[in-house]
DSSP file (Angstrom, degrees, kcal/mol; ACC not computed):
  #  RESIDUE AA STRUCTURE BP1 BP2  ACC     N-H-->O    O-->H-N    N-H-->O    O-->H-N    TCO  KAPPA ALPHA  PHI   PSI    X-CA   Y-CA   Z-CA
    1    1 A X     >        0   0    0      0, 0.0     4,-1.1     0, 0.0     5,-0.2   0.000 360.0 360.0 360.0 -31.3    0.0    0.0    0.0
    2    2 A X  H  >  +     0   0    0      1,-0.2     4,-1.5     2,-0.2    39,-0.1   0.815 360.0  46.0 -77.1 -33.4    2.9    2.2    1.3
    3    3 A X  H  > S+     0   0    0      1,-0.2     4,-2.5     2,-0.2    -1,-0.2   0.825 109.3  54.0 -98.4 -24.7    4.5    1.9   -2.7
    4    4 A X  H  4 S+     0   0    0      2,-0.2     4,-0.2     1,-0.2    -1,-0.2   0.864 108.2  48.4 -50.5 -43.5    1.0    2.7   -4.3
    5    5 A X  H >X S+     0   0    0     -4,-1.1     4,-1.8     2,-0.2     3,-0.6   0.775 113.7  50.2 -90.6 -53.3    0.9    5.8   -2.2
    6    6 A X  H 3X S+     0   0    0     -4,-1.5     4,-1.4    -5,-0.2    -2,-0.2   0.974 112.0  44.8 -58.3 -81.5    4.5    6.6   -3.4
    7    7 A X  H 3< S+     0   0    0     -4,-2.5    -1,-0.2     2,-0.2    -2,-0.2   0.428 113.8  45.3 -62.8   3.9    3.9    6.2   -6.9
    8    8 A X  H <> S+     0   0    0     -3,-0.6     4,-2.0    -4,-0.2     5,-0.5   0.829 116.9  51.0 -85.7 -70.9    0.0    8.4   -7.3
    9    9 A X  H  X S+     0   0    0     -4,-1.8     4,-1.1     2,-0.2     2,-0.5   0.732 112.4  40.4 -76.5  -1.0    1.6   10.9   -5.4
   10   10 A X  H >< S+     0   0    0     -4,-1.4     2,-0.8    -5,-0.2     3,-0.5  -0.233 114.6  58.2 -93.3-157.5    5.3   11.1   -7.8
   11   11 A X  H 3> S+     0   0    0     -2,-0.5     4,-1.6     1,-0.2    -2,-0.2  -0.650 108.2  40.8 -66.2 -46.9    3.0   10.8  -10.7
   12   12 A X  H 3X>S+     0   0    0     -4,-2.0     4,-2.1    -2,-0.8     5,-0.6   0.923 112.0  55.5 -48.3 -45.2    1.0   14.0   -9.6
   13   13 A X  H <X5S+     0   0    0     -4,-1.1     4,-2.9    -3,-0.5    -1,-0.2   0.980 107.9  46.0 -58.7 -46.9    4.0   15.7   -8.8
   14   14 A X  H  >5S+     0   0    0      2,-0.2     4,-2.9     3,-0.2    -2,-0.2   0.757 115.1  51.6 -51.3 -40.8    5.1   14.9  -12.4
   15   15 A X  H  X5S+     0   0    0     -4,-1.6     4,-3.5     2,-0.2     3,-0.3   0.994 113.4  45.7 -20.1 -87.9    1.3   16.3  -13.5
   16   16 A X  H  X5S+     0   0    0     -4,-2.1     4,-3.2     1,-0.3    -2,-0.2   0.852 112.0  50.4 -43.6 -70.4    1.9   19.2  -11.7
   17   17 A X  H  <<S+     0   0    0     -4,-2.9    -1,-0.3    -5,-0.6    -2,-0.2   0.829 115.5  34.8 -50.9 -58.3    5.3   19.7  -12.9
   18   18 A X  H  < S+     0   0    0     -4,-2.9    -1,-0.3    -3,-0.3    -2,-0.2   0.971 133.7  28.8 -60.0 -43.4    4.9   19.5  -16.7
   19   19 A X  H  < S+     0   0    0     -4,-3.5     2,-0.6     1,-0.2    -2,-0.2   0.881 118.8  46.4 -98.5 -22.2    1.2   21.2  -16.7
   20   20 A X     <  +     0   0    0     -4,-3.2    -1,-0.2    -5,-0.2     7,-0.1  -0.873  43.0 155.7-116.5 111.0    1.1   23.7  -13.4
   21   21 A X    >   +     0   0    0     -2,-0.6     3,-0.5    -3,-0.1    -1,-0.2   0.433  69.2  73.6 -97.0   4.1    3.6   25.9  -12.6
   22   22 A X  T 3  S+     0   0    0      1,-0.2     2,-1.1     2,-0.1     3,-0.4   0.977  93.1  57.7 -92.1 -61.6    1.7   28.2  -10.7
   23   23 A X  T >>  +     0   0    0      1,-0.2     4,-2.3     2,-0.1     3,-1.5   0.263  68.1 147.0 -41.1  10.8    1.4   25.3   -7.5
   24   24 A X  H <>  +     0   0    0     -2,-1.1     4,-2.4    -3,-0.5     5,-0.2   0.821  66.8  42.4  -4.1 -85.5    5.2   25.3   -7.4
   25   25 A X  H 3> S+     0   0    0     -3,-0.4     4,-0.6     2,-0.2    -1,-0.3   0.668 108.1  51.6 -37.0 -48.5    5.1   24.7   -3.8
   26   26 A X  H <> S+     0   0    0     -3,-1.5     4,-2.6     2,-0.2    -1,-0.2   0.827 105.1  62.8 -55.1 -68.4    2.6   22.4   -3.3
   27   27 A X  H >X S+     0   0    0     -4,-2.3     4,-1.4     1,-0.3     3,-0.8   0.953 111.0  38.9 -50.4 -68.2    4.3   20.0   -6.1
   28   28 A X  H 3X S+     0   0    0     -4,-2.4     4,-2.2     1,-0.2    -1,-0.3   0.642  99.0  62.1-138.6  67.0    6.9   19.6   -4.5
   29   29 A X  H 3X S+     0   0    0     -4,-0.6     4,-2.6     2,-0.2    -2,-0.2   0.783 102.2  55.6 -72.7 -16.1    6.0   19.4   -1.5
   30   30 A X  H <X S+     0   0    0     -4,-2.6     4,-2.3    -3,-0.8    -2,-0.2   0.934 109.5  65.0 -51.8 -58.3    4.0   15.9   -2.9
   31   31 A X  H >< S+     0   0    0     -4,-1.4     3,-0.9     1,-0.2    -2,-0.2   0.761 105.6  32.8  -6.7 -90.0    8.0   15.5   -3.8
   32   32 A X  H >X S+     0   0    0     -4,-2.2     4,-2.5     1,-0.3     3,-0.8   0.627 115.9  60.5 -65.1 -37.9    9.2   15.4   -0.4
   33   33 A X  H 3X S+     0   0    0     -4,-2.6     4,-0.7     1,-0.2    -1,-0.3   0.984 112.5  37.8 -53.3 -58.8    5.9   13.5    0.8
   34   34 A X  H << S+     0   0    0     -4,-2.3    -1,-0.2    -3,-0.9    -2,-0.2   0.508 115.4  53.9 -80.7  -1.8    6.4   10.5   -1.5
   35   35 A X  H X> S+     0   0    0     -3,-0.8     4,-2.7    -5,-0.2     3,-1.6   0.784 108.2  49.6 -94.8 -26.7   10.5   10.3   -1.1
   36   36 A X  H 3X S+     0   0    0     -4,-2.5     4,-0.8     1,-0.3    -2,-0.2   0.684 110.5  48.6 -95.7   7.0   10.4   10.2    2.0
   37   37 A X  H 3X S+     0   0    0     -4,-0.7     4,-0.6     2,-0.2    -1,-0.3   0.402 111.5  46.5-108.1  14.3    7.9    7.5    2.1
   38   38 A X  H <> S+     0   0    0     -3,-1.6     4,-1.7    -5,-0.2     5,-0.3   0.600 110.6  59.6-109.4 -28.1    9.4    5.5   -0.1
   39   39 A X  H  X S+     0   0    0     -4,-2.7     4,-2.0     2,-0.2    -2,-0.2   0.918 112.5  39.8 -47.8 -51.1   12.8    6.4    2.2
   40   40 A X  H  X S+     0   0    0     -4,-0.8     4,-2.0     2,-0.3    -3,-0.1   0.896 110.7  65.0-110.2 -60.1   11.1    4.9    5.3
   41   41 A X  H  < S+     0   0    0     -4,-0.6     4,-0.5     1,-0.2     3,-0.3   0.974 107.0  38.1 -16.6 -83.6    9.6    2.0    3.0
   42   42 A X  H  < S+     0   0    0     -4,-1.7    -2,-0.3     1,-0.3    -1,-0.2   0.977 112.7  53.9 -65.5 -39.5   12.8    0.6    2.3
   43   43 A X  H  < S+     0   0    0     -4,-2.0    -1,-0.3    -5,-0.3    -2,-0.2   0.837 112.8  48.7 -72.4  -6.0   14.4    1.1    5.6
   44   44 A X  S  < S+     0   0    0     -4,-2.0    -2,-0.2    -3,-0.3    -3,-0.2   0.985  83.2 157.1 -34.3-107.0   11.2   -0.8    7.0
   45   45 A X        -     0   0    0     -4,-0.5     2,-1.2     1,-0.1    -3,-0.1   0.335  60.2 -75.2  93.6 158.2   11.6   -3.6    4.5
   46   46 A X        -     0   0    0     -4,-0.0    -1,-0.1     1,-0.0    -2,-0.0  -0.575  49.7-136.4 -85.2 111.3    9.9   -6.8    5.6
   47   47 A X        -     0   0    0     -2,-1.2     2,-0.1     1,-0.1    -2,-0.1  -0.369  12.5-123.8 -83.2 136.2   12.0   -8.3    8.2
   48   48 A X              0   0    0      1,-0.1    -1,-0.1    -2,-0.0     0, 0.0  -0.287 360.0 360.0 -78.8 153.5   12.5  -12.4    7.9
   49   49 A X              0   0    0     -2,-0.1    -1,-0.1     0, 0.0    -2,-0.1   0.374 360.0 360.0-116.1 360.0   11.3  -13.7   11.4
């Protein structure tokens, strides 16, 4: 779920990026939202029991 979430919200940032420039900010903040859950994702990882 966590990489689904990653990838909508870089594909809006990407949106955003080619077609709105006026939401600068916003875009990327969506950036920051989705590296750093994709950051936290892989240091998570699924741990072997």
């Amino acid at each position: 779920m966590l990489w689904t979430i990653t990838v909508i919200l870089v594909l809006l940032w990407l949106v955003g990026f080619i077609g709105f420039h006026v939401l600068g900010a916003w875009i990327h903040l969506l950036l920051l939202v989705a590296v750093v859950l994709l950051i936290l994702n892989l240091l998570s990882g699924r741990r072997a029991i």
